[in-house]
N, C-alpha and C positions, 0 to 999 in steps of 0.2 A: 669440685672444689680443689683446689690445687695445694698441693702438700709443700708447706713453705722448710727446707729444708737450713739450717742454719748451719755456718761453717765454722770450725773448728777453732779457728785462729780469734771468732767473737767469744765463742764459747770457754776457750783458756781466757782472755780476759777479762770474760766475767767471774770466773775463777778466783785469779793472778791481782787482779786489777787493783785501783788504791781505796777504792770507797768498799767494796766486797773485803778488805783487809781493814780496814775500819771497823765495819762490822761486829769482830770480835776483839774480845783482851790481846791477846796473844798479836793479833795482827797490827795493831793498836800501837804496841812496842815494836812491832817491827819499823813501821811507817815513822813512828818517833826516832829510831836509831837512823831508820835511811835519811831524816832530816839531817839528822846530829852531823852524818858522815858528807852528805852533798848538800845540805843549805834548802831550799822546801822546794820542793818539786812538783 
């Protein structure tokens, strides 16, 4: 079976990413402020 290694740059994504900041309160208002500032992204 081959060990599927996953790389780093998906993994901060899923992280960083916008629907993972969704997620919780906190991130929620971030996502709302980054609209406020650049328009919906």
């Amino acid at each position: 079976m081959k060990i599927r290694i996953r790389k780093s740059s998906t993994k901060a994504k899923r992280k960083h990413g916008f629907r993972s900041r969704q997620k919780t309160t906190g991130g929620r208002k971030t996502n709302k402020r980054q609209r406020a500032r650049h328009g919906s992204f």
